[in-house]
C-alpha positions in Angstrom: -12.1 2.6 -34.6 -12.0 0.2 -32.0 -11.1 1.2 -28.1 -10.6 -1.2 -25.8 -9.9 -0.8 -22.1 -8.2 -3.6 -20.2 -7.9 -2.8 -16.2 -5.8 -5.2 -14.5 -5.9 -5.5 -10.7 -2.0 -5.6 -9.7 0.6 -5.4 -12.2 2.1 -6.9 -15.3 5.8 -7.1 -17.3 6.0 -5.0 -20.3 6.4 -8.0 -22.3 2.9 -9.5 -20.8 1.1 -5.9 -21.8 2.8 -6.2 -24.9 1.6 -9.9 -25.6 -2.3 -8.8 -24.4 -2.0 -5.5 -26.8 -0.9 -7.6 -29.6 -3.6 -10.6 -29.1 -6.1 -8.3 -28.9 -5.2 -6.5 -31.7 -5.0 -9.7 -33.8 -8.5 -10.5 -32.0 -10.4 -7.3 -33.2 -8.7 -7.7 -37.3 -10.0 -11.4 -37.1 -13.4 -10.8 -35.9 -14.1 -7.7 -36.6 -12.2 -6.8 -39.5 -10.8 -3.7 -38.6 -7.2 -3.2 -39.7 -4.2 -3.3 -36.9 -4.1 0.2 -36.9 -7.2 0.8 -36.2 -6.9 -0.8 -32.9 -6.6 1.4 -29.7 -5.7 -0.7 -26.7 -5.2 1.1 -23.1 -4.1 -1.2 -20.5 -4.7 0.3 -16.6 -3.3 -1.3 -13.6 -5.1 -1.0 -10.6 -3.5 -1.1 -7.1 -4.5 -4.5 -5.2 -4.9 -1.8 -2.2 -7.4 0.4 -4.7 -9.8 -2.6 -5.3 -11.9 -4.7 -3.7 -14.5 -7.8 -5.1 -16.6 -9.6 -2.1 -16.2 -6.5 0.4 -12.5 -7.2 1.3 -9.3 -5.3 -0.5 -8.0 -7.6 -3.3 -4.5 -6.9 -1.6 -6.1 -8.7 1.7 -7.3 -11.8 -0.3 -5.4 -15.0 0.2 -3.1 -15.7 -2.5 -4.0 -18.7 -4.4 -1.5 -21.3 -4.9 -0.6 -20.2 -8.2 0.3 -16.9 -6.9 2.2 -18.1 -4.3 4.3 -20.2 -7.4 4.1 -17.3 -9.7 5.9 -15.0 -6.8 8.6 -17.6 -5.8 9.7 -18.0 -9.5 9.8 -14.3 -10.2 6.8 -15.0 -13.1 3.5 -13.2 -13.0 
């Protein structure tokens, strides 16, 4: 049985986790043959202020220009 751990720094929709839990699902059946249900997928989001890459907070990083496009449209 496969378990698969997916840590995301910041957040997602419901419909995104949904989308990832399916995909990999789908992923794990195609390549590994292991039946949908089967498939354990546990998706943890991780505070920008709880996680840092490069010695700096995530949450003090300069937001890319997608970002910045993502938060003015309301997408993530």
């Amino acid at each position: 049985m496969p378990f698969v751990d997916i840590r995301i720094a910041g957040t997602a929709t419901r419909a995104q986790k949904s989308a990832i839990v399916a995909d990999v699902t789908k992923a794990l059946g195609a390549h590994l043959g292991k039946p949908a249900s089967a498939v354990q997928v546990n998706i943890i989001e991780v505070s920008t202020e709880n996680y840092g890459a490069g010695g700096i907070l995530i949450a003090d990083r300069p937001a890319s220009p997608a970002q910045e496009v993502a938060s003015a449209d309301g997408k993530r």
